[in-house]
N, C-alpha and C positions, 0 to 999 in steps of 0.2 A: 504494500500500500504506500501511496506517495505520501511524502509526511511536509504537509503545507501549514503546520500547526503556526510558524511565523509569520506566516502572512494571514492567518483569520489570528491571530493576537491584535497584528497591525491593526486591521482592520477596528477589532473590537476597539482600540485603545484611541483611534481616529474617532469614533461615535463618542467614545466618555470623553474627549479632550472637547467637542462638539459642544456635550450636556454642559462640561462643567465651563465653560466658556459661558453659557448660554443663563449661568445661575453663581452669579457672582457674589462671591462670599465677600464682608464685610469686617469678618472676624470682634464681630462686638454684639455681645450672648446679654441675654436676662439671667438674672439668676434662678434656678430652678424651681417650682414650685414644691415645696418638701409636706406640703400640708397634706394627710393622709398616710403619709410615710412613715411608719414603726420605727421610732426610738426608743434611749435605756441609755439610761445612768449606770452605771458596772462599778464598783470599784478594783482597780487595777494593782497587782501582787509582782508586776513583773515591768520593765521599763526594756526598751528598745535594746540597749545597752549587757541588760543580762540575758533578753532573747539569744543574741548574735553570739554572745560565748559560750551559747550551747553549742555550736556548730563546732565539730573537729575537722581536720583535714582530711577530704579526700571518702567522707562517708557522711549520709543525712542521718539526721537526728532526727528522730521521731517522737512526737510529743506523746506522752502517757493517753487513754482516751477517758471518754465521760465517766468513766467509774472512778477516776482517780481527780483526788482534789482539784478543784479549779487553777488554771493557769488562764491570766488575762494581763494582756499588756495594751499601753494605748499612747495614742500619738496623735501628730496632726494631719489630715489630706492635703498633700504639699503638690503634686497635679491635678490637673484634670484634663479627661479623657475627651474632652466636648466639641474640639475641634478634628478627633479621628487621628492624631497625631501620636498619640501614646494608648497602646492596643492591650488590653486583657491585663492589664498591671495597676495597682494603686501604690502609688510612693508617698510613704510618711515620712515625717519628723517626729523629734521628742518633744520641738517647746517650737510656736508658731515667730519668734524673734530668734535670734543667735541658736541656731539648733547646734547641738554636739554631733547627734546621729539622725541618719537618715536608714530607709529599711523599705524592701521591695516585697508587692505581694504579689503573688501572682493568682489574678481568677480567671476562671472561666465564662467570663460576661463582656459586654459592651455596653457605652454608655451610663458607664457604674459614676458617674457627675450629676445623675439625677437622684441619686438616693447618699452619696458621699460627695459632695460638693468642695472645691476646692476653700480650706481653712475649718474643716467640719473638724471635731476630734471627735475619735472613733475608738471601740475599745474591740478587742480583738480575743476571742476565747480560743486557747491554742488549742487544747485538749482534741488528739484525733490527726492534727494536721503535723506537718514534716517541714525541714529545715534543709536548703541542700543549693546547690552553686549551680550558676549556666552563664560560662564565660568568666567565671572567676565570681562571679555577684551573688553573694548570700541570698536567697530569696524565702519566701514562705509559699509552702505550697502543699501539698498530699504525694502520701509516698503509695502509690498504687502498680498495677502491670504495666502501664503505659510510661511509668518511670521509667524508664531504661539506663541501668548506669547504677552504680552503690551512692553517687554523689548525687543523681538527678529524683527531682521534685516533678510531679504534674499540677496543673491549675486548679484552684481550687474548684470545685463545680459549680454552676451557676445555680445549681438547687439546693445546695448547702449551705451557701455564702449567708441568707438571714439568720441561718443557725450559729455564725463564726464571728462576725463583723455589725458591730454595732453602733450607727450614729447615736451620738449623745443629743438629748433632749432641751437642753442647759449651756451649750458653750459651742462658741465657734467664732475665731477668730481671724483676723486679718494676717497672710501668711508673708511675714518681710523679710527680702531675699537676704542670704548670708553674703556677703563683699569677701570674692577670694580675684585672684589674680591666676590668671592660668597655669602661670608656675605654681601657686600653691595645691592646682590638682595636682597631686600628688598621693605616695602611700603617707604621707604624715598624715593626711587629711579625708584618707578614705573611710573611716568612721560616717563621712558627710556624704556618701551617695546613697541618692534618692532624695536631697534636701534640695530647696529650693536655691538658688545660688546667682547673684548677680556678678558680671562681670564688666569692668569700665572700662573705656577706650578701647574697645572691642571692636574688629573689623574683618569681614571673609576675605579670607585669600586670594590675592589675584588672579591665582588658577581656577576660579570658582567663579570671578563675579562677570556677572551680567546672564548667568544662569538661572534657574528658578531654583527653588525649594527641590525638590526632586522630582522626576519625571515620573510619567501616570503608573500608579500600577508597583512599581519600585522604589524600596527604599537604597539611602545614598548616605555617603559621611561628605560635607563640608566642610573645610578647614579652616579654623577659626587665630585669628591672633590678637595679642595686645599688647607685643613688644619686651615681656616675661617671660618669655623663652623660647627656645629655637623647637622645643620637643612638640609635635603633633598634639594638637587638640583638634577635636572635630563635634562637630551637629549633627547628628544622625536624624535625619528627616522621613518622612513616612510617603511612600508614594498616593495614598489613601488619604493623604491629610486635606483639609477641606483648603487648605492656601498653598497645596503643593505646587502649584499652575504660578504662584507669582513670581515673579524676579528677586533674589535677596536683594536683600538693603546693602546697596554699594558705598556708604560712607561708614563712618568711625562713629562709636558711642555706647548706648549702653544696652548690654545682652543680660536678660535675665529665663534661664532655664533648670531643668531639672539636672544635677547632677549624677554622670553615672562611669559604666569603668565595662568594656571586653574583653578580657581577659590585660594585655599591659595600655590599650588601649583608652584614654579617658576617654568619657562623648557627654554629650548635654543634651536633651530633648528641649523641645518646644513646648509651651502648653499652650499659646496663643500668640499672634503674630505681633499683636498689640502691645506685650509685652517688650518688643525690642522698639530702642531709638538709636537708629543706626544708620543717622541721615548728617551726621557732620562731618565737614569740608576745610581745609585740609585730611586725609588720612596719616597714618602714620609711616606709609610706605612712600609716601610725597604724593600720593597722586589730588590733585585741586579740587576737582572738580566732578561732578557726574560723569563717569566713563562710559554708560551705558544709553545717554540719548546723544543718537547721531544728528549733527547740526550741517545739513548739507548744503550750507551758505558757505561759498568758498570753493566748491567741492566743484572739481569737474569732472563730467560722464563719460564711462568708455564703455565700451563694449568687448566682450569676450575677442571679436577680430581683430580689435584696436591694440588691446592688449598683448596679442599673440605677436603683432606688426612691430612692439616696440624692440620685441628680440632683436638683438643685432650682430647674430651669428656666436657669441658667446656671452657666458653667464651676463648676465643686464640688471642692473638696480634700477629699481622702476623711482625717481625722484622727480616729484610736483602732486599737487594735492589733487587726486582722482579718485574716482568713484565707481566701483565695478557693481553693477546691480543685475542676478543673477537668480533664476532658482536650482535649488540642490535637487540633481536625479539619483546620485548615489551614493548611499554612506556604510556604515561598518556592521550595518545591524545583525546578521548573517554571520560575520569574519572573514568573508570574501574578499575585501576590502579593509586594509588595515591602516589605521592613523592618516585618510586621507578623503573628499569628496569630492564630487563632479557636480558642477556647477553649468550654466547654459543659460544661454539668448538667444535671440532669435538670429544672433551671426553665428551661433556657434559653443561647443561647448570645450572647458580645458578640468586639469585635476586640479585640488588646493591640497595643498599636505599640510597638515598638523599634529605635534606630538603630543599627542588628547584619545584614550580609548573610550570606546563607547561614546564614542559622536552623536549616534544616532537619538540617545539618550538626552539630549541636549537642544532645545525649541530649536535652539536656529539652525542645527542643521538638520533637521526630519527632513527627507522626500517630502518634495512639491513646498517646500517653506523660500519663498524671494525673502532673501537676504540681502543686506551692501557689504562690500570689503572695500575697505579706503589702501588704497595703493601704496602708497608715500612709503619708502624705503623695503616694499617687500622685493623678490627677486625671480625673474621668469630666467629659464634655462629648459635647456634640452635634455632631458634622460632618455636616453637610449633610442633617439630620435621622437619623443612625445616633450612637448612643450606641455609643463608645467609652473605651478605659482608658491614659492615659502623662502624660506628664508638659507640663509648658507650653511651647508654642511660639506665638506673636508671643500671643495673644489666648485662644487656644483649647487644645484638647488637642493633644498631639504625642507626639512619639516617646520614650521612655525611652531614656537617655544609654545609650553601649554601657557606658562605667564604673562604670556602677552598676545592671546589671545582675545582678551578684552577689547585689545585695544585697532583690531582691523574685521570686527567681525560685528553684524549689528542688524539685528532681528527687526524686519521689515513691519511685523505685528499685523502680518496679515493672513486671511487664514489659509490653509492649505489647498493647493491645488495639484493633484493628480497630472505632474507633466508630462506632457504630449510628442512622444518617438517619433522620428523621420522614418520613413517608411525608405528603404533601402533593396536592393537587390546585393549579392554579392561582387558580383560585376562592377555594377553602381559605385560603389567605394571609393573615396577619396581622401588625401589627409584633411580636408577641409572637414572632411564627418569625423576624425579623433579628437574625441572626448564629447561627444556626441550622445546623447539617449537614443538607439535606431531599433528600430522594429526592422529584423532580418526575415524575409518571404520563404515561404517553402522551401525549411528546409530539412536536412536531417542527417543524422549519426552515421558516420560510413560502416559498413561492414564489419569493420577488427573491431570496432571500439564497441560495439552492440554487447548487450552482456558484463560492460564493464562500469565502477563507483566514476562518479564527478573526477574525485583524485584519492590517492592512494602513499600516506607516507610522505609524499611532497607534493610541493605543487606541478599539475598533473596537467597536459594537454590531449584532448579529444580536438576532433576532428571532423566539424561541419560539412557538408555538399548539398548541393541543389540537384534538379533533374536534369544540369548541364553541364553538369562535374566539375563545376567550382565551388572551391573550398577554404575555410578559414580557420583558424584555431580557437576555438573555447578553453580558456584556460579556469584553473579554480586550483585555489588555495585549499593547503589536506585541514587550514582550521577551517572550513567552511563547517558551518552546521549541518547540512545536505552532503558534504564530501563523500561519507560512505554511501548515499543512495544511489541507487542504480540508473542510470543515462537512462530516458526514454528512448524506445525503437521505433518512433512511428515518424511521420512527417508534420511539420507545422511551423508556425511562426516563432522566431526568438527573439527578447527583449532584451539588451544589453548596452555596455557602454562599449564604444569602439575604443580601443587603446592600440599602439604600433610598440614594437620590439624590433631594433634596431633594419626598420626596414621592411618588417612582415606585420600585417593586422591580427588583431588578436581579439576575443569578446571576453568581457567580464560579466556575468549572470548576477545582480543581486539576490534574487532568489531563487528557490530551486523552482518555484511555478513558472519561472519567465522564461523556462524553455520546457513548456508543458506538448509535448509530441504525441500525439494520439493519433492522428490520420494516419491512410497506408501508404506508405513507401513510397517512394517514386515508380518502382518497378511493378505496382500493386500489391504487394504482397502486405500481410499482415501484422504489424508489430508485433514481439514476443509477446507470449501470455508465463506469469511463472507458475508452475505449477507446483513448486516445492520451492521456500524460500526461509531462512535462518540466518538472522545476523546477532545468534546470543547475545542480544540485551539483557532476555529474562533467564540467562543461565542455559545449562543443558536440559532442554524440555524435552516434554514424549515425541518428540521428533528424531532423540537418542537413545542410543543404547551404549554404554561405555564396556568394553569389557576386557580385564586385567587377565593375559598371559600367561605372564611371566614380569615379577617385581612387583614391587607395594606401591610404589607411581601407579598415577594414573589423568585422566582426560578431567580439565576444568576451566573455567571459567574465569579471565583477569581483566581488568583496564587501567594496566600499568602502575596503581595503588590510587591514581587520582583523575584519570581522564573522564569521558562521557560513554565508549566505544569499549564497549565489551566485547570477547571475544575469547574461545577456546585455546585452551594452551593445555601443550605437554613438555614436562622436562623430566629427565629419567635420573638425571643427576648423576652419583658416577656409580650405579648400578644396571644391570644386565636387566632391559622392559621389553614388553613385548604390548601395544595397547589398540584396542580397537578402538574405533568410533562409528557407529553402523547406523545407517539413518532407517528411519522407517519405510515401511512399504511407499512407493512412488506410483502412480499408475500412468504409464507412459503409452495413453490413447485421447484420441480425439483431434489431432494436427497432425501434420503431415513431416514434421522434422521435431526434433530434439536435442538439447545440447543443456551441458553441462557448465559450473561456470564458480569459480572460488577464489577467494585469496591466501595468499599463506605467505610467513615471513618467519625462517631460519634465523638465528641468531645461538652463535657462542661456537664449541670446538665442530670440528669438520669430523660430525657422526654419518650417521645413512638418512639417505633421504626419506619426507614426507612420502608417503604413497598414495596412489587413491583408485579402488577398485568396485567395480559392479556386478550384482548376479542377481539372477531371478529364480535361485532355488536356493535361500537361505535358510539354515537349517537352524538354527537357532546359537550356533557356534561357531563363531568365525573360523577354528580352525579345520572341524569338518565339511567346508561349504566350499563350494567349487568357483570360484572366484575371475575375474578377469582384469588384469593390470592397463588402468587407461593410464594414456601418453597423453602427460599435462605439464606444462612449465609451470615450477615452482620456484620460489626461489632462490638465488645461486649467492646474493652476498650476506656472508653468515658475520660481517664483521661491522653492519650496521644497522637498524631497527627499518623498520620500511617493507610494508606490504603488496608485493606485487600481482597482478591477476593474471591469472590462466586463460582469459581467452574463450573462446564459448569449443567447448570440446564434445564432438559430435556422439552423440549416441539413439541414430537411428537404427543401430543392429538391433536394438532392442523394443523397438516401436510396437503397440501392440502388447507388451508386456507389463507384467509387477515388479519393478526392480527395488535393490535398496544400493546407497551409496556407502562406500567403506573408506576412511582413513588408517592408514598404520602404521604406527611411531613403533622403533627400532632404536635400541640403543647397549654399548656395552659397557664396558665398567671401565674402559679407557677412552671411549669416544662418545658423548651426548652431548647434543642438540638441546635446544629449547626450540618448536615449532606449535605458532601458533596460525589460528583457521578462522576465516573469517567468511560471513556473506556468500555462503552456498547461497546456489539456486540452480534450481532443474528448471527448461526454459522450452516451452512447446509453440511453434508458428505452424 
């Protein structure tokens, strides 16, 4: 199945950026009505302070349950949840002025600012519930199955919480933030996460500003400074947050959040946007003035052609005050595309490079967002015959500093528009179409490359035709998210950026649908159908059977301890194995051809090769089954990581038939392999 989940995200997250566009938050609340709302006075036997030293290293603590004396401790509600920004957690203090301690609870609710309102004091009955870390942070919570871990807590439940958590009847105060200085986050001072915390002369990072809060959907760390230290402090913002869509506040002043800690990591929540004044000028970094409205008095217009024109045969500093107005056709959202986007007008489209991941993450460069770039000192140059725009690296152009990105880049604020491909033949092609959005006509996968991944290990060229035997190169990066999917077999249109390599065209696919091939062939014939297909994500399914030889090795499942891409592995190590891998029954009818089709990738000493065999009388034993040895290239360089494909390998002898497919690792106790298998497919046209 083709896996398009990126592009119906997109989509979905285009409609919610729509909504929330459409329903502009104010960030200035009522306070809630609490009338009807069960309270209790409690008197408290236990303080914030002795909670937290129940907790040991490295195991929860589990509070005694209701048969056993009361334990109640209480404090003050130093967030609130109200603006969507702070999810399923209530953060207390011990005293609503100068707190000592601050202390996380974790429940299992939303909207818990209508019953525990930010300055309520609350009393908390432990008795039942557990004590235990995530990301280093003490929290409160329930030690249940779902805990997973001798140190992890679950939330509390949302049908318990009236039983545990009690607004007081009697008191609730105004909660005044503590004055620390960023340097003083620190372990001297960590007693105080989860308290409320103000910070002065506070300003986002250059690398950050003129971004919003965080993009739809995901949350983000911003990078906060106040001239107290060079160490990382960061805002972790909520993609879900009702002012996630604004712009940070690009001046100096004053930040007041919750304070908190990821493991060495400090961060700060928000609890409302109203809360920050972070609108004065000078910053601390010199910058004067608002860096984020572009004043294009002054400013003279060029055009993508004009631009390309001022080249002047080598590396060129573009100096005088210009104005490139443009919209972005492609960004990194996929990984096809790394630290850099395609920009276009109606002369023409070229690349921008920036050293900034997850661009796409970022308003102003989404697909279809007209943006401006002011020129003044950036640098056009030729990479490898493709004129390009950023700034100097060793010789040539490069990538513009993530730091001063601010300062040539500037959100048109207009809404999205779905930009519009040249409609191209391959013939048609010109350098005047590189960096171009083109819609390529009828086309499709030649022959060898049918049956094979986007890429494979590296970056990976397939090979385009039309039904006049011209051809162009599709290239794709192996971080592609689609990299391992399989190339369509049929004929149709392709949506890409044109880019040239030193002299030869080449297309870049932003996603894997934009060369969605389903027509027939040029020659009529019918796209491959698979009819047995396995790319162990979900481990060794009933699609296998493993079976052990000879040695305690055997056939499993890796992705290299942290990748996405799972896949089969055997290492025999330096014992004598013998290991099967036998696929299930195949039923090889209903088309008129059949082929076979896999990856595999050697690595370590020069043992015996992968094998890979077929029979239609399996007897339930690989070694009494009568077997036959197909001729597959596998592959050959055992002394660097890299998965090659075998090529679609014929097996109409069998047509008509029930087959099963066989792998068989071999090894001795002086020569093993590590071979791993990837992306079977049995393929009927």
């Amino acid at each position: 199945m083709k896996k398009y989940s990126s592009f119906l995200r997109s989509l979905y997250f285009m409609m919610a950026a729509l909504l929330i566009t459409g329903c502009v938050h104010d960030d200035i609340y009522d306070d809630p009505n609490l009338a009807g709302y069960e309270c209790k006075d409690l008197t408290a036997n236990m303080t914030i302070a002795q909670v937290k030293a129940l907790k040991q290293s490295g195991v929860a603590y589990v509070f005694p349950d209701a048969s056993a004396s009361e334990m109640i401790m209480e404090g003050y509600v130093s967030s609130t949840d109200e603006t969507g920004n702070i999810y399923k957690t209530i953060y207390i203090q011990d005293n609503p002025q100068n707190p000592t301690h601050g202390f996380t609870i974790s429940v299992d609710a939303v909207s818990t600012y209508t019953k525990f309102p930010q300055g309520s004091k609350i009393y908390i009955k432990l008795n039942g519930l557990a004590l235990g870390t995530y990301g280093g942070l003490i929290q409160l919570g329930v030690k249940d199955a779902a805990a997973s871990g001798a140190d992890a807590v679950s939330r509390i439940p949302e049908s318990t919480v009236p039983a545990h958590i009690f607004r007081s009847c009697t008191e609730r105060a105004k909660i005044v933030p503590k004055i620390l200085t960023l340097a003083q986050m620190s372990a001297a001072n960590d007693n105080l996460l989860g308290a409320l915390i103000q910070v002065n002369n506070a300003e986002f990072d250059r690398t950050v500003l003129c971004s919003v809060f965080a993009p739809d959907g995901t949350s983000v760390d911003r990078r906060i400074n106040d001239g107290t230290t060079t160490s990382a402090r960061v805002v972790r913002n909520s993609g879900f947050a009702s002012f996630a869509n604004q712009t940070l506040p690009s001046g100096n002043g004053t930040f007041v959040g919750i304070m908190s800690k990821f493991n060495s990591t400090y961060q700060m929540y928000i609890n409302k946007v109203s809360d920050l004044d972070m609108n004065n000028f000078p910053r601390l970094d010199g910058i004067a003035a608002d860096p984020c409205t572009l004043d294009l008095t002054g400013l003279s217009p060029k055009t993508v052609q004009e631009v390309k024109q001022m080249f002047t045969g080598a590396l060129t500093t573009i100096n005088g005050e210009y104005v490139l107005k443009g919209k972005v056709t492609a960004n990194d959202e996929t990984g096809n595309l790394f630290k850099y986007i395609y920009i276009e007008d109606a002369t023409g489209g070229i690349r921008v490079n920036i050293n900034k991941t997850n661009l796409y993450q970022d308003a102003r460069f989404k697909v279809g967002k007209e943006i401006y770039i002011k020129l003044n000192t950036l640098l056009i140059g030729s990479v490898n015959g493709e004129l390009q725009l950023g700034q100097l690296f060793g010789n040539n152009v490069g990538q513009i500093a993530e730091a001063d990105v601010y300062k040539f880049f500037f959100d048109s604020k207009k809404p999205l528009a779905a930009p519009v491909p040249t409609e191209r033949t391959i013939s048609q092609l010109t350098m005047a179409d590189v960096g171009r959005w083109i819609k390529l006509k009828d086309v499709e996968f030649i022959n060898t490359d049918l049956g094979n991944n986007y890429a494979s290990g590296s970056p990976t060229n397939r090979t385009l035709k039309d039904c006049n035997g011209n051809t162009i190169i599709l290239r794709t990066s192996h971080f592609a998210n689609f990299a391992s999917e399989e190339i369509d077999g049929g004929r149709g249109d392709v949506y890409a950026i044109l880019s040239v390599f030193n002299g030869t065209y080449q297309l870049w696919i932003p996603k894997q649908i934009h060369a969605d091939l389903d027509n027939p062939r040029c020659d009529g014939s019918i796209p491959p159908t698979k009819i047995f297909a396995e790319d162990f994500q979900n481990g060794l399914t009933a699609n296998w059977t493993k079976v052990s030889v000879a040695g305690t090795q055997e056939w499993t499942t890796s992705n290299q301890g942290a990748g996405s891409n799972y896949y089969a592995v055997m290492n025999g190590g330096a014992f004598a194995n013998e290991d099967w891998l036998v696929s299930s029954e195949i039923s090889l009818s209903g088309f008129g051809n059949y082929s076979l089709s896999f990856d595999s990738d050697g690595m370590g000493a020069a043992g015996l090769p992968l094998q890979v065999f077929i029979t239609d009388s399996y007897t339930g034993n690989p070694t009494t089954t009568n077997w036959t040895q197909l001729t597959a290239p596998i592959d050959t360089n055992l002394g660097a990581w890299g998965f090659i494909n075998s090529g679609l390998v014929n097996l109409n002898a069998y047509a008509n038939k029930n087959v099963r497919i066989a792998f068989k690792y071999t090894s001795s106790a002086t020569a093993s392999t590590t071979w791993e298998l990837d992306n079977v497919k049995v393929l009927g046209q």
